[in-house]
VEXVO-466673 format. One record per residue (C-alpha): residue in one letter; x, y, z. Coordinates in steps of 0.001 Angstrom, whole numbers, padded with zeros to 6 digits, always signed. Layout:
BEGIN
aXYZ...
This chain:
BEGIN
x+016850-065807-033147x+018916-063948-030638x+015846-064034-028035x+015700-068014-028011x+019371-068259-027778x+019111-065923-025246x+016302-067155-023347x+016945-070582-023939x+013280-071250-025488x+014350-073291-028515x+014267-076500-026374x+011042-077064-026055x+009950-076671-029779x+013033-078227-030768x+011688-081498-028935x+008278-080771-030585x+009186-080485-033919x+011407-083842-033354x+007738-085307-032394x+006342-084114-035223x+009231-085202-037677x+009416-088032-036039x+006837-089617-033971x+004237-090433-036769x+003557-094107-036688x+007454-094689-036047x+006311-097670-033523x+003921-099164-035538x+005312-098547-038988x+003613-102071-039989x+000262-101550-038493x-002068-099905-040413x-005310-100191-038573x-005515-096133-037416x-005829-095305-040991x-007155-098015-043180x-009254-095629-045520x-006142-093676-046252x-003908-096084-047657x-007021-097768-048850x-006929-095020-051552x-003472-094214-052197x-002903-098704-053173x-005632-098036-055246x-003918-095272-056978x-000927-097446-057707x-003164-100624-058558x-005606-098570-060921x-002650-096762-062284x-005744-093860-062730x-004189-090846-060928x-007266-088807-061772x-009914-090706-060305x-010261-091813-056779x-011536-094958-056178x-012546-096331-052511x-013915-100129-051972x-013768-101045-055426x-015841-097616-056379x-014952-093828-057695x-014557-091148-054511x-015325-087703-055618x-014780-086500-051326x-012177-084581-052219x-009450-083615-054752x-006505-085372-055190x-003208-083763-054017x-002861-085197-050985x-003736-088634-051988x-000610-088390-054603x+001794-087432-052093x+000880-089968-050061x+000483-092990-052745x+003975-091512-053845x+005693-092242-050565x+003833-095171-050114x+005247-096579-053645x+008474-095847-052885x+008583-096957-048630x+005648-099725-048739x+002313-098514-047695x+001958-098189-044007x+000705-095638-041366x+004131-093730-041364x+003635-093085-045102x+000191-092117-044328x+000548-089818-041885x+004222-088333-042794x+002757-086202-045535x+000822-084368-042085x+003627-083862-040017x+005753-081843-043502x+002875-079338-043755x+002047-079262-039996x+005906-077581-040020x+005366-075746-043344x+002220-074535-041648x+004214-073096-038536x+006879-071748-040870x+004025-069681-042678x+002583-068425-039183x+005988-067198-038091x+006242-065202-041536x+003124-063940-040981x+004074-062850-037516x+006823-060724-038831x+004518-059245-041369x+001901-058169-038622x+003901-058272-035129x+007657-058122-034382x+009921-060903-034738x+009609-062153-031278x+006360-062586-031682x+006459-064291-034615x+008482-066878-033094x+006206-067033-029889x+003143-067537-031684x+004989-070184-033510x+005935-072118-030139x+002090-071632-028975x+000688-073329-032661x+003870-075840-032571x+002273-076985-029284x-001819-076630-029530x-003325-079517-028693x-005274-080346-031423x-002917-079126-034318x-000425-081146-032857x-002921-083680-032964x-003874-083225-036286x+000006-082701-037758x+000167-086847-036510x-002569-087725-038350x-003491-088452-042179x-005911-085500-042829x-006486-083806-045354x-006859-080160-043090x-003272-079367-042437x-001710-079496-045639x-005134-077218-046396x-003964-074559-043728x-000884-074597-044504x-001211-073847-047964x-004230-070917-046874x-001494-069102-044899x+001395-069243-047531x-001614-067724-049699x-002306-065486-047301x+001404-064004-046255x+002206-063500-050091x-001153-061502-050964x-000220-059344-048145x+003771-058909-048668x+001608-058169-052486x+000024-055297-050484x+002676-053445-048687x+005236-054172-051527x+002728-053666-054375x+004386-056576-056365x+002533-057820-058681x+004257-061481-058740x+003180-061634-055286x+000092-062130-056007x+000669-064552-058396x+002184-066760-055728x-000351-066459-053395x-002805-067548-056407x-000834-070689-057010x-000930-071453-052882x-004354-070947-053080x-004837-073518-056373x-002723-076209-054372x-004755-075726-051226x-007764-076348-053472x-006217-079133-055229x-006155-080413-051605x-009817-079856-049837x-011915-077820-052147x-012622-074287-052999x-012642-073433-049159x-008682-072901-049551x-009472-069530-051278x-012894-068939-049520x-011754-068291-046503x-008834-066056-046816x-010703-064046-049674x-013228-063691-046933x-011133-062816-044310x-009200-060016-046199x-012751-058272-047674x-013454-057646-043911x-010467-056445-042877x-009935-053901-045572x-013514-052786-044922x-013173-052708-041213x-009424-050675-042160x-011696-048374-044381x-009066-049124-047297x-010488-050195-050713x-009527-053562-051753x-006561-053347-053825x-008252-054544-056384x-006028-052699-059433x-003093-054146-058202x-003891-057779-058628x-002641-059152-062179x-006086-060640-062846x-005076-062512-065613x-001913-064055-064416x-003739-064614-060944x-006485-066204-062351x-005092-068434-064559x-002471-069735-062175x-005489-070485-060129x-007507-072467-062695x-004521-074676-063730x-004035-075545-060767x-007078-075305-058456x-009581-076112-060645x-008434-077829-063692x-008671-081608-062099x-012681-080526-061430x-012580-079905-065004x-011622-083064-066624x-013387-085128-063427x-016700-083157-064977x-015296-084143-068321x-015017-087791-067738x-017584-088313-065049x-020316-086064-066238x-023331-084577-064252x-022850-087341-061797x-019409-085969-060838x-020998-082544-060142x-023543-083847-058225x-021374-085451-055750x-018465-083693-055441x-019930-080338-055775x-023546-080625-054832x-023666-082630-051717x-019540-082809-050686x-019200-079375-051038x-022433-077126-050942x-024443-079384-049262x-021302-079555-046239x-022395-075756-045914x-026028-075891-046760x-026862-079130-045138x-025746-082240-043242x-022733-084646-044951x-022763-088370-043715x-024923-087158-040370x-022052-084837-039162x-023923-082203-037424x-023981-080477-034280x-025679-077509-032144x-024686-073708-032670x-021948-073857-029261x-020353-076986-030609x-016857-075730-031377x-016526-073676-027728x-015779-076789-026131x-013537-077905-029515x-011349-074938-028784x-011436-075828-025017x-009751-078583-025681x-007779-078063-028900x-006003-075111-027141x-004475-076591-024535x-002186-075936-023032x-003420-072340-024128x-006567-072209-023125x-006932-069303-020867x-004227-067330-022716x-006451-067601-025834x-009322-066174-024057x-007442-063371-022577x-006168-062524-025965x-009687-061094-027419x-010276-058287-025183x-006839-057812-025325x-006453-057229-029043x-009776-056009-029191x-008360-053056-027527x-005921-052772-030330x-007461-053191-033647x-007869-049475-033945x-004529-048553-034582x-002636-051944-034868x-003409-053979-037877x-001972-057193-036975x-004355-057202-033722x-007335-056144-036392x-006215-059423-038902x-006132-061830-035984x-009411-061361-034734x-011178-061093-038077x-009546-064242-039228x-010653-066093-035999x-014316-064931-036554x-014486-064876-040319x-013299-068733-040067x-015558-069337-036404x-018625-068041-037621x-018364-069565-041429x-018486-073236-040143x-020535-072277-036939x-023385-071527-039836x-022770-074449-041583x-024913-077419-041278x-021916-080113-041004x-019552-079852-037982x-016154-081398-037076x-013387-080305-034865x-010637-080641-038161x-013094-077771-039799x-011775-075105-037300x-007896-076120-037340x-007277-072582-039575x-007862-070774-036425x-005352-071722-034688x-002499-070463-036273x-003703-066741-036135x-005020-067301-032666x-001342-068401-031889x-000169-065287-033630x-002360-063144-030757x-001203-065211-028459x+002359-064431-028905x+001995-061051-029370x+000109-060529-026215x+003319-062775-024588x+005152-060235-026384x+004231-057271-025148x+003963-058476-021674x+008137-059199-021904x+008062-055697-023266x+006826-054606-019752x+003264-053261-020843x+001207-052924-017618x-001970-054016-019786x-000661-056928-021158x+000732-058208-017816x-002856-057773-016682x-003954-059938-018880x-001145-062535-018582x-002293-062751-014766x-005191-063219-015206x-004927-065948-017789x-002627-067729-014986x-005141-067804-012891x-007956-068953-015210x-005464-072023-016868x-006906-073773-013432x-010604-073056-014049x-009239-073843-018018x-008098-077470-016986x-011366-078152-014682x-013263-077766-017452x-011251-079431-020084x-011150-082652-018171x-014817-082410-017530x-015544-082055-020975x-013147-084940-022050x-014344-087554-019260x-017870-086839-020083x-017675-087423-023802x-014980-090454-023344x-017778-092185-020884x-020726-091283-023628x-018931-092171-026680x-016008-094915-025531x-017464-096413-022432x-015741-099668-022387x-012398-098030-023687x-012883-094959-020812x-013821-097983-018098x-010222-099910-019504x-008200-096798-019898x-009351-094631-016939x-006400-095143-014699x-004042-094593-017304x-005718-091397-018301x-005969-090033-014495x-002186-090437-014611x-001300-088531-017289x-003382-085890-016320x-001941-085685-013002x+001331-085160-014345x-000235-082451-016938x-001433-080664-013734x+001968-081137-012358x+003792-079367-015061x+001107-076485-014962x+001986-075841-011397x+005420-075475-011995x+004480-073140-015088x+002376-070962-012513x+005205-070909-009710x+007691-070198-012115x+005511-067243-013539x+004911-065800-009687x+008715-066191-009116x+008968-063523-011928x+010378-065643-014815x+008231-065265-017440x+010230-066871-020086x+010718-070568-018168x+006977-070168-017364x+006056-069895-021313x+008739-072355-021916x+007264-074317-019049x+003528-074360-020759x+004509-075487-023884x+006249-078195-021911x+003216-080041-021258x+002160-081036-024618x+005868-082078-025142x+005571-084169-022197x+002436-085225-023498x+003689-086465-026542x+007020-088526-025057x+003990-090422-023219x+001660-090822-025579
């Protein structure tokens, strides 16, 4: 756009998008010890030559659906199967996944904004993390917000084929990770329209179209798995892998009621403090501004769902970030704008980034010396080093922001996790 031309903020993202293109594996192309489960499953796709069933250590996997596992066994048939045809499928949607956050941007915020929040989710910590690794959760939210963007454009241009999009987003995100791809937006959207005090549109959705769009693809692999398999296939995959996840504890995967605050300590960085200051800052919006309304009921509806649950990992939580992004920029955006209350807010997120990083490296040195002690004791010095320089490139973020350039100090902050990826 004209504003990062302008400003000259492309070059930061530019670099971070060349890490995530890029950087997966490219060193180790021919060592695949970081994800031996992964390509595990997608040789024995090729080997079985069953692309229905999963099979793991000579046995069926009913985890989760398949889609991901066939993009991956397809690259890995046609490049050999290592960790950069593991993880590559990652880094796609991690970009696909910022792409759909900036569209959403422009449907809720202005376009500056949109590409703002984009910079702040193109350099999170932990869904830049996550874009380098072989999950199965960003290829999930990325397909949850293409869902998502074309059920609203369905709203405000009351298009029917819209809808039918967003359906066939929503069948692919399930043919990734579950039923939880349409969950969680559906969720989302019931509050917000009864927080908005509009009635659900429910008239304008082409049921049938929608539906079936959703069943073919969604849903129609569960079918013939419960076909072939039988009850046993329900069981698994649908009793304990996917109710039980919610209901209970999967594989001894729990954790206490505050465990993802310190996640999104941590995953957040270098945004941290700018996410905190961003509630009470759209929370002073949400009245009349329905892009400050979505953010912050997406961020709870997803928070409190897996906050209830009984199973708990950091990868659970990644669909927050891209709205919390979203806030972010807009809150960046109408501080450039010269609003008095979002510069208030900017501040004071400057000056809690300190108390931000304090806490972060607490949090990451204690669980590194309860989890990894004898890596933490060999990699200690190493790890003091880079976070020197990380504190380094804060300061200048901070002085540039008090000499009154906003734009190199934004510019500056997403800096860091570039910098942090060239090292690591």
């Amino acid at each position: 756009t004209d504003f990062c031309r302008r400003e000259g903020i492309g070059q930061q993202p530019a670099k971070a998008a060349g890490s995530y293109s890029f950087a997966p594996g490219e060193e180790e192309q021919h060592d695949t010890s970081a994800h031996p489960a992964i390509i595990s499953k997608q040789r024995q796709i090729v080997q079985t030559g069953d692309p229905l069933t999963m099979h793991y250590n000579g046995g069926t996997w009913f985890v989760h659906p398949p889609l991901y596992l066939w993009l991956v066994a397809a690259t890995g048939r046609l490049f050999g199967f290592t960790e950069f045809t593991a993880r590559i499928w990652s880094a796609i949607f991690g970009m696909i996944g910022i792409y759909a956050t900036y569209l959403l941007g422009r449907l809720f915020f202005t376009t500056r904004a949109a590409v703002l929040g984009a910079v702040v989710l193109m350099t999170m910590l932990e869904y830049f993390v996550m874009s380098r690794l072989a999950i199965f959760d960003v290829p999930l939210v990325a397909f949850m917000l293409l869902a998502t963007y074309m059920f609203m454009r369905g709203i405000q241009e009351d298009r029917g084929s819209h809808f039918v999009w967003a359906s066939l987003w929503a069948g692919l995100g399930t043919l990734t990770k579950g039923p939880i791809a349409l969950i969680l937006p559906a969720m989302a959207l019931v509050v917000f329209f009864g927080l908005r005090r509009r009635p659900f549109p429910w008239r304008r959705i082409p049921w049938i179209a929608a539906g079936a769009i959703y069943l073919l693809v969604g849903l129609s692999w569960y079918l013939v798995q419960w076909r072939i398999h039988g009850s046993g296939f329900i069981a698994t995959a649908v009793g304990y892998y996917l109710l039980n996840r919610f209901f209970g504890v999967v594989e001894s995967q729990s954790g206490p009621w505050w465990y993802y605050a310190p996640v999104f300590g941590i995953g957040a960085i270098p945004w941290t403090a700018f996410l905190v200051a961003m509630v009470p800052y759209l929370s002073r919006r949400w009245k009349e501004h329905d892009g400050s309304l979505f953010v912050l009921v997406w961020c709870a509806v997803v928070v409190g769902f897996y906050t209830m649950a009984g199973t708990k990992l950091p990868n659970y939580v990644l669909p927050v970030y891209p709205l919390a992004a979203l806030g972010i920029g807009s809150l960046w955006d109408r501080f450039l704008s010269g609003e008095p209350r979002a510069g208030a807010y900017v501040r004071l997120a400057f000056a809690g980034t300190v108390l931000a990083l304090l806490i972060g490296a607490w949090e990451v040195t204690t669980f590194a010396q309860i989890k990894y002690p004898e890596q933490w004791a060999a990699l200690q010095r190493h790890l003091f080093a880079l976070a020197a320089g990380m504190l380094e490139l804060f300061a200048v973020a901070v002085v540039v922001y008090v000499l009154r350039r906003p734009v190199a100090a934004f510019a500056g902050l997403a800096a860091v996790t570039v910098t942090l990826a060239a090292v690591v």
